[in-house]
C-alpha atoms as a printed R data frame, in Angstrom:
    type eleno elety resid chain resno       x       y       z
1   ATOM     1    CA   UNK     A     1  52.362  97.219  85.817
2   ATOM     2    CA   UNK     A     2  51.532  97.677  89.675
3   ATOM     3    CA   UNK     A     3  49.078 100.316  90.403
4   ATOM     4    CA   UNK     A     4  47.227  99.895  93.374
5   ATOM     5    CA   UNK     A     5  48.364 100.980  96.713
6   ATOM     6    CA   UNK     A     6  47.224  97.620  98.133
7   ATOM     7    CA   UNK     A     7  49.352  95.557  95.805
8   ATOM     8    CA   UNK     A     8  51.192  92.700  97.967
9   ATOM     9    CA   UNK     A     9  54.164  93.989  96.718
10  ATOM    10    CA   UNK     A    10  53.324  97.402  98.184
11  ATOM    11    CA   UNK     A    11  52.246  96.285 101.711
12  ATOM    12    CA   UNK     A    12  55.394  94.161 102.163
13  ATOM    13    CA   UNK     A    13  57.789  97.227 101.361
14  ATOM    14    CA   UNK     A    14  55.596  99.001 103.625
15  ATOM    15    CA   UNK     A    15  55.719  96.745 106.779
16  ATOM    16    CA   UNK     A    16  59.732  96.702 106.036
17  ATOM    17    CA   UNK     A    17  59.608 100.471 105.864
18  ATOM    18    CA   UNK     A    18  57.844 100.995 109.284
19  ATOM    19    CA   UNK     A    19  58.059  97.603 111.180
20  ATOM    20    CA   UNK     A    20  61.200  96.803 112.819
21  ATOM    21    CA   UNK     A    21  59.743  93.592 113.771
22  ATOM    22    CA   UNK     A    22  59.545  92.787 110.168
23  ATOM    23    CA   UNK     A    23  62.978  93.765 109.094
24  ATOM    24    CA   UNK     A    24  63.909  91.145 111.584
25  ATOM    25    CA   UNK     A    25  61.898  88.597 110.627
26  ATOM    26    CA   UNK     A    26  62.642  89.162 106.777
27  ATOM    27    CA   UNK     A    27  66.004  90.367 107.572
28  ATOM    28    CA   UNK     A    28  65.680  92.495 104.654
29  ATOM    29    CA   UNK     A    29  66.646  96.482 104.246
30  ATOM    30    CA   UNK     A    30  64.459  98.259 102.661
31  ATOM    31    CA   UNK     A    31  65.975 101.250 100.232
32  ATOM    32    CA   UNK     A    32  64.718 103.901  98.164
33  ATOM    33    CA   UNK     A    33  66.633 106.447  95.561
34  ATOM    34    CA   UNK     A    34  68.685 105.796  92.481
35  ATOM    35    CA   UNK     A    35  71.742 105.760  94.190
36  ATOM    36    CA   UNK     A    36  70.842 103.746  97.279
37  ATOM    37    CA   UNK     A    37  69.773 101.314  95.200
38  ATOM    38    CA   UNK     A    38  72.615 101.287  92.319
39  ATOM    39    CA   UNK     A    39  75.480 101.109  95.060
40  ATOM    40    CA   UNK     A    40  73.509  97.887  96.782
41  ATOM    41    CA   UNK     A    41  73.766  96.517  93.123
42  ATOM    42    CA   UNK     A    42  77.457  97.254  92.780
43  ATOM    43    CA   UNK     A    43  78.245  95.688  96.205
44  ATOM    44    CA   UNK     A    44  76.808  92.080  95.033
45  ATOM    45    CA   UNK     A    45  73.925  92.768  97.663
46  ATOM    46    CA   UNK     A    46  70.762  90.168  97.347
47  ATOM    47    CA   UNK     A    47  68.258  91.963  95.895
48  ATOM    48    CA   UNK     A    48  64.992  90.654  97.021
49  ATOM    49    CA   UNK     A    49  61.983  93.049  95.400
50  ATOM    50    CA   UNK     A    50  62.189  96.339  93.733
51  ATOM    51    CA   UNK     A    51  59.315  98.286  92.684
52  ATOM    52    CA   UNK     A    52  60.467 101.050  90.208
53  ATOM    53    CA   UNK     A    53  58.778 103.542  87.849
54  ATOM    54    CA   UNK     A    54  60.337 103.762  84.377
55  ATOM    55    CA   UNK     A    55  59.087 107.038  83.376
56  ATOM    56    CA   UNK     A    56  60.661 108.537  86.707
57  ATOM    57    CA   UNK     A    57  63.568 106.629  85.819
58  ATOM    58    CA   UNK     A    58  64.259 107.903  82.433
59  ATOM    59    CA   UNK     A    59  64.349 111.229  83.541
60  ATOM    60    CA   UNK     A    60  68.198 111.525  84.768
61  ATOM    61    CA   UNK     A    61  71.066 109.409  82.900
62  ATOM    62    CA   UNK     A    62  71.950 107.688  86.573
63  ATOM    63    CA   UNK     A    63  67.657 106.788  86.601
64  ATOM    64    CA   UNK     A    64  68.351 105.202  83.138
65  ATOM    65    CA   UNK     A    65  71.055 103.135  83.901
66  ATOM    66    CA   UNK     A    66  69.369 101.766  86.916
67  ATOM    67    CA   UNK     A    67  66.062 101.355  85.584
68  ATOM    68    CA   UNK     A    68  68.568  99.341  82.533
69  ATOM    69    CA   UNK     A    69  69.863  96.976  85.231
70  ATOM    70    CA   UNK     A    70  65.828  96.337  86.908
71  ATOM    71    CA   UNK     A    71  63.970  95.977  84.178
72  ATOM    72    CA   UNK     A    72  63.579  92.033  83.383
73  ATOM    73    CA   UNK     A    73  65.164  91.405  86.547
74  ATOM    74    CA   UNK     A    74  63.457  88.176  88.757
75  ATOM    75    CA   UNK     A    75  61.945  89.976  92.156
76  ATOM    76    CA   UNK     A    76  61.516  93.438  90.312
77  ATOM    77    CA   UNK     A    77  58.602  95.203  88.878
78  ATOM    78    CA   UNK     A    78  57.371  98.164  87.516
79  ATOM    79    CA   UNK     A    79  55.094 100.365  89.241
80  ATOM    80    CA   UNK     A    80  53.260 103.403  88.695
81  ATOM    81    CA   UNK     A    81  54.292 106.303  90.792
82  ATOM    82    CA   UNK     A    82  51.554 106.567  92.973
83  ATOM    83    CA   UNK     A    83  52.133 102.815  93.701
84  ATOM    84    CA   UNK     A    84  55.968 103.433  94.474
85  ATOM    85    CA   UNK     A    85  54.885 106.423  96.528
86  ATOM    86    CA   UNK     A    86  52.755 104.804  98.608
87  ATOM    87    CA   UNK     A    87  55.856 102.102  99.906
88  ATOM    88    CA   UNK     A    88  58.348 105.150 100.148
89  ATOM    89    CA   UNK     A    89  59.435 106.353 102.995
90  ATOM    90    CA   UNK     A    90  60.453 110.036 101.599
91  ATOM    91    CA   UNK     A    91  58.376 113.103 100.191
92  ATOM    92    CA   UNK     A    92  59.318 113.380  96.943
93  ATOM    93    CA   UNK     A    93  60.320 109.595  96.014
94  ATOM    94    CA   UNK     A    94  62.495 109.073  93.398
95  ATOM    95    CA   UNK     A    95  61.317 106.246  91.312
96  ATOM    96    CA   UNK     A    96  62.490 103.481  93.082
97  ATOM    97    CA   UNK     A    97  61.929 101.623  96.162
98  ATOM    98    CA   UNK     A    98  63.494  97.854  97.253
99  ATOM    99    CA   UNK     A    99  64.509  95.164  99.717
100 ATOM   100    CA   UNK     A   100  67.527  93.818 100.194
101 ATOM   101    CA   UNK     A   101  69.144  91.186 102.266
102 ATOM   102    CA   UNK     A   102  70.501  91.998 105.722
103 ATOM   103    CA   UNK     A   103  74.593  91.998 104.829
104 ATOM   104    CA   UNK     A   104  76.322  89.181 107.060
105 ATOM   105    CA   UNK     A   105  79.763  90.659 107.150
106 ATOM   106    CA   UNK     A   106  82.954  89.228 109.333
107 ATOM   107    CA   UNK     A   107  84.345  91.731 111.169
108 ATOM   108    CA   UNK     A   108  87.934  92.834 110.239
109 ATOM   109    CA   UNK     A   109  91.104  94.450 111.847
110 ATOM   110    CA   UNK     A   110  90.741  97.489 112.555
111 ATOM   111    CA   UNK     A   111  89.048  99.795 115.706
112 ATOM   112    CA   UNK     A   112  86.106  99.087 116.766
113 ATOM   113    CA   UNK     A   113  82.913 101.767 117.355
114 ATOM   114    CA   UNK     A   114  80.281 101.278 119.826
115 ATOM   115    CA   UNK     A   115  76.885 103.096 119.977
116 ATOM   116    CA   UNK     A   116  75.776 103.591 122.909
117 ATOM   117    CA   UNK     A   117  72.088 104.357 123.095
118 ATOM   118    CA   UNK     A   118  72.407 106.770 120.134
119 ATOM   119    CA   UNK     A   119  68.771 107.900 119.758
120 ATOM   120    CA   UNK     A   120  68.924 109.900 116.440
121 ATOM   121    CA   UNK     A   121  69.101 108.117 113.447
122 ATOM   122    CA   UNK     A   122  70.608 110.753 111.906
123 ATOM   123    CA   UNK     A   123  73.644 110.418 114.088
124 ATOM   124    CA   UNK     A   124  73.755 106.648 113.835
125 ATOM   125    CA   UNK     A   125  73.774 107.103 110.038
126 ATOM   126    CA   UNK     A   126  76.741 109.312 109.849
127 ATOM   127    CA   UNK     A   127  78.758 107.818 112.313
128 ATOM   128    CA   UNK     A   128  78.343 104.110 110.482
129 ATOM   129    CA   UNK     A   129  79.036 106.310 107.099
130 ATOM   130    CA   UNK     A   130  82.355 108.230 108.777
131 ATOM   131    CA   UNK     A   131  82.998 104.261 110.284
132 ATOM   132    CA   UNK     A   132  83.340 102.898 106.845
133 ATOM   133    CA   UNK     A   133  85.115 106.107 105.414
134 ATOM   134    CA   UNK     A   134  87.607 105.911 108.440
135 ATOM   135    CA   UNK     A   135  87.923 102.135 108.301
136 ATOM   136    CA   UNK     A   136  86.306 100.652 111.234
137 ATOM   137    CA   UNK     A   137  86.725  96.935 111.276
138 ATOM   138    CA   UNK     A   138  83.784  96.420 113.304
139 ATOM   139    CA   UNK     A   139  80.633  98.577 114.802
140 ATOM   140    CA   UNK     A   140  78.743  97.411 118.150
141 ATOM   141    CA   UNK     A   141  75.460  99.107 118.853
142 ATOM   142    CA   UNK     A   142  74.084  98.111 122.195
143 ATOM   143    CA   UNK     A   143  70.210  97.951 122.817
144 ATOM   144    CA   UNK     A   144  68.924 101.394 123.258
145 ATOM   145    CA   UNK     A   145  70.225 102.707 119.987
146 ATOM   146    CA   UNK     A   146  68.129 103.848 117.403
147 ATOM   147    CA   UNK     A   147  67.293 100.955 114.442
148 ATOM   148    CA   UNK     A   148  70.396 100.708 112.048
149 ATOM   149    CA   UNK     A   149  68.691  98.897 109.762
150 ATOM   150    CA   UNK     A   150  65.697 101.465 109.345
151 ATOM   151    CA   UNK     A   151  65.246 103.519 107.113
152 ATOM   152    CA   UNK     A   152  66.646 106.984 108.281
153 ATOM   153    CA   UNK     A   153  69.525 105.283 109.537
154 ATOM   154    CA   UNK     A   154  70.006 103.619 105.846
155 ATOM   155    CA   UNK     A   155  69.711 106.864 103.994
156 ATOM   156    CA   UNK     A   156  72.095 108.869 106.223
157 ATOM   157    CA   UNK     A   157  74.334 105.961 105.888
158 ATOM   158    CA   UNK     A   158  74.822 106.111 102.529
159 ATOM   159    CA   UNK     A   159  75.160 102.314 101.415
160 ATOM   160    CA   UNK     A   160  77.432 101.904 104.602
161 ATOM   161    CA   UNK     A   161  75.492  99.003 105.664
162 ATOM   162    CA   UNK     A   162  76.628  97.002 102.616
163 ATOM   163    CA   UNK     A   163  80.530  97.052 103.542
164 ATOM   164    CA   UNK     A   164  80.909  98.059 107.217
165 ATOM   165    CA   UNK     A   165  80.891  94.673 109.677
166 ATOM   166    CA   UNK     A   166  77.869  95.359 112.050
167 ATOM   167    CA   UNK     A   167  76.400  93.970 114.739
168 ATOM   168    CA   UNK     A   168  72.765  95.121 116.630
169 ATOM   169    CA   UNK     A   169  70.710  95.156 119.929
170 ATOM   170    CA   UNK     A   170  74.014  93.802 121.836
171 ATOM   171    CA   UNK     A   171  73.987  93.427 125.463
172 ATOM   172    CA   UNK     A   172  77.275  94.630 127.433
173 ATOM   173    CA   UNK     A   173  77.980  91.099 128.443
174 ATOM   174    CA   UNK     A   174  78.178  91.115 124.800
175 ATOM   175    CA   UNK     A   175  80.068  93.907 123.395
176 ATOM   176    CA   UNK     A   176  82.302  93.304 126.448
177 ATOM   177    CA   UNK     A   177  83.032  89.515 124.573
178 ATOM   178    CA   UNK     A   178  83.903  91.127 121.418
179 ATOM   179    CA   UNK     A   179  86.370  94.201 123.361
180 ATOM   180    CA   UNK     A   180  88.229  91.335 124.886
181 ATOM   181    CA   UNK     A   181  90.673  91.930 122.531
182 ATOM   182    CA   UNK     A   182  91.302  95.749 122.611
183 ATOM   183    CA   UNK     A   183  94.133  97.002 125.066
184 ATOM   184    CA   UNK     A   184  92.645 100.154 124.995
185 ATOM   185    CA   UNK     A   185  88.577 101.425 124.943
186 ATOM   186    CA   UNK     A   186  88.461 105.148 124.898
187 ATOM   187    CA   UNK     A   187  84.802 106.719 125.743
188 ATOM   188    CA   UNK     A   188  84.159 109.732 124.564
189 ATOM   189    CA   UNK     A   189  83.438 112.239 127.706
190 ATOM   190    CA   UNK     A   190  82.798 115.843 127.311
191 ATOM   191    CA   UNK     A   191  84.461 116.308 130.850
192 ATOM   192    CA   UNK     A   192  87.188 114.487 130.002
193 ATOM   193    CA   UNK     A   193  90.727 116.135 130.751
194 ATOM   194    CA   UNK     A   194  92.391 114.129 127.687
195 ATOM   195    CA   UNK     A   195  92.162 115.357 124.271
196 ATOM   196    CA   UNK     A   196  91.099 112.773 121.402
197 ATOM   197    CA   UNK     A   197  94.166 113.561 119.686
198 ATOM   198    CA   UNK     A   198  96.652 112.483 122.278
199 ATOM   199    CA   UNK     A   199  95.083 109.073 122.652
200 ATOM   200    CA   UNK     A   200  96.970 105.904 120.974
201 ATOM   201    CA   UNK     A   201  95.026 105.059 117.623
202 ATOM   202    CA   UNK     A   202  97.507 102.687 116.278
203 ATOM   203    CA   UNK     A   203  97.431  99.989 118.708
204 ATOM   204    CA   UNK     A   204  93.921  97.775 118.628
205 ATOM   205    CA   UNK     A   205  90.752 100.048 120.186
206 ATOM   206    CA   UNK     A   206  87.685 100.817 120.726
207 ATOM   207    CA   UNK     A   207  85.911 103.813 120.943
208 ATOM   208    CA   UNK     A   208  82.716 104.261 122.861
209 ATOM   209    CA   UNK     A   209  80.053 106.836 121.691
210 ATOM   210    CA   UNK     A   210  77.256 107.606 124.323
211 ATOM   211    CA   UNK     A   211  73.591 108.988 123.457
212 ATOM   212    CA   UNK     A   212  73.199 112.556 122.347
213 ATOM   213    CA   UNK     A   213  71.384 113.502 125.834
214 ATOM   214    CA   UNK     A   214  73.330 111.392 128.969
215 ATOM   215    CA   UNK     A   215  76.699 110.459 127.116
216 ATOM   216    CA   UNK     A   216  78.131 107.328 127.743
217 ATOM   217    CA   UNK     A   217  75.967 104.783 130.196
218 ATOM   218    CA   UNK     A   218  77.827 103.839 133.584
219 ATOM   219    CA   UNK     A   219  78.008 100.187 132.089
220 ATOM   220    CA   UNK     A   220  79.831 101.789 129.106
221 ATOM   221    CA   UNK     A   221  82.222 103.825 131.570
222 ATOM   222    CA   UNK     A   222  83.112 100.559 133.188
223 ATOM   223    CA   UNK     A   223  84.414  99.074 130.494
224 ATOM   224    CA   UNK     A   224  86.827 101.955 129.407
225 ATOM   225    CA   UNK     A   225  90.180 101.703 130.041
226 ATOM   226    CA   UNK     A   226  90.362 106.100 129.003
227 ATOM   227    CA   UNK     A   227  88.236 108.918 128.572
228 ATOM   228    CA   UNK     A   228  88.750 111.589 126.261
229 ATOM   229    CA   UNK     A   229  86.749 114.644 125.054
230 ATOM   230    CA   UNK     A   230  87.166 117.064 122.295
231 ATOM   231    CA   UNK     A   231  88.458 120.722 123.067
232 ATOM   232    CA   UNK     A   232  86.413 123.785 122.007
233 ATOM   233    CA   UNK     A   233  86.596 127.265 122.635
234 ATOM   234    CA   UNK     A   234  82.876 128.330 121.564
235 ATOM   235    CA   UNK     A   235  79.947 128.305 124.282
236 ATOM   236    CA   UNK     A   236  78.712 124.843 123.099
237 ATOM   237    CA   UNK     A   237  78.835 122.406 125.685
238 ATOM   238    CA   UNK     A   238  78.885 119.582 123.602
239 ATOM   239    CA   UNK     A   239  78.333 118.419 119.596
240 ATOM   240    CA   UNK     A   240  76.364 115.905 118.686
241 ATOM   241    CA   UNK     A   241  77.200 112.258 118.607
242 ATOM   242    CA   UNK     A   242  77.397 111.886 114.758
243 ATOM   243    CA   UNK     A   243  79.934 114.917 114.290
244 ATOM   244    CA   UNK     A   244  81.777 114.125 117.514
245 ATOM   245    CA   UNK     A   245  82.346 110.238 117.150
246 ATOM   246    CA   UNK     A   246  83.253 111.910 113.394
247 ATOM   247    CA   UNK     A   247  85.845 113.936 114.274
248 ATOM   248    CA   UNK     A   248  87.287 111.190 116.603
249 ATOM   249    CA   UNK     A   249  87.389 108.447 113.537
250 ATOM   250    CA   UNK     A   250  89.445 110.938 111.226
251 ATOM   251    CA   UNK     A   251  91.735 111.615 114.137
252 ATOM   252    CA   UNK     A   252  92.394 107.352 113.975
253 ATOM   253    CA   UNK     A   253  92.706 107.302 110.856
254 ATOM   254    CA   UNK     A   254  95.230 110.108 110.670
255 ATOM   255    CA   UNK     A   255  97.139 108.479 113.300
256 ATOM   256    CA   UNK     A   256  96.849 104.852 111.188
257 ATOM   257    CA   UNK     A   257  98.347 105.885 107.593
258 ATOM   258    CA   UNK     A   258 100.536 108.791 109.328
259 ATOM   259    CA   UNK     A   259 101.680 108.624 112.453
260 ATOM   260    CA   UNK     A   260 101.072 110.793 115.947
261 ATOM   261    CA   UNK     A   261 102.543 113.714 114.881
């Protein structure tokens, strides 16, 4: 059983927990929690190391089936909880940490999302989670945007990563190559005079979401064909990116599987 904090295993899951440089380089994800982990299992994902605690484990049914599907397993080991602890990226770590493969995912039909310079993880996280609920065949984040393959990205996420086609730090030139096909890119604008509802979602687009302080970049703007905004009556000026770009993806969906009306 691992029990030092200095365990190879432990550093490695570190350096993937706080190194971007080394998620590259590994292209590996690093998880953490029961059901993080599980659902990466379920989706075929390559599991690469897991560190897990048994006696954490055992103590909910969903901890027992996963620590039933590690133990024995080539790549995984068990760990002390201090030892998992010190590679987890959370307060109050729930047994299990792990690395997985980067998913290499075709995109599909569908509309297409593009971050643009979305800073908070937490709103990269739920938009790439309300992407795969809504369908998205394909999400572009252009350099700026927070890491979607750290951590706080993957938890907010929720196992998004391991079915919705991505693709990270994109230039314009290329997110422009892969819009070549879209008709229509809507940007969402909180000036805008059109309402996200009255906007086309059946035919092929793309919808642009801009950075929680300066919405979308002039480069962004240039490529939209529309801009669109969301109408409120409170005093906010604006809602954040992950709830706005949210509310957007439901309203193409809607459209999609029932029509305009």
């Amino acid at each position: 059983m691992i029990s030092s904090t200095s365990n190879p295993h432990v550093k490695l899951l570190r350096s993937l927990r706080e190194l971007p440089k080394e998620r590259r380089r590994e292209r590996s994800l690093f998880l953490e929690g029961v059901r993080l982990v599980a659902h990466a299992l379920d989706t075929g994902a390559e599991l690469r190391l897991a560190l897990y605690a048994p006696e954490q484990l055992q103590a909910t049914p969903e901890g027992q089936a996963l620590l039933a599907r590690l133990a024995g397993r080539p790549g995984c080991y068990e760990a002390t909880p201090t030892a998992v602890a010190a590679a987890a990226d959370t307060r109050h770590p729930q047994g299990v940490v792990a690395a997985f493969g980067w998913p290499e995912l075709e995109p599909r039909g569908g509309l297409r999302l593009v971050l643009d310079a979305v800073q908070d993880p937490g709103n990269v996280g739920t938009l790439l989670r309300s992407a795969e609920a809504a369908g998205v065949g394909l999400v572009l984040c252009a350099r700026g945007s927070a890491d979607v393959y750290g951590p706080k990205v993957v938890r907010a996420a929720m196992g998004a990563h391991f079915s919705l086609p991505l693709r990270a730090d994109l230039s314009w030139d290329e997110i422009g190559a892969e819009l070549s096909a879209c008709p229509v890119i809507y940007a969402a604008d909180a000036a805008a005079s059109m309402p996200y509802y009255a906007a086309d979602w059946k035919q092929p687009a793309a919808l642009i979401i801009g950075s929680e302080a300066h919405g979308v970049s002039d480069e962004g703007l240039s490529w939209a064909t529309h801009r669109i905004a969301i109408p409120m009556l409170g005093r906010a000026e604006s809602l954040n990116a992950g709830v706005a770009g949210s509310i957007i993806l439901f309203e193409a969906l809607r459209q999609r599987t029932r029509g305009r009306t």
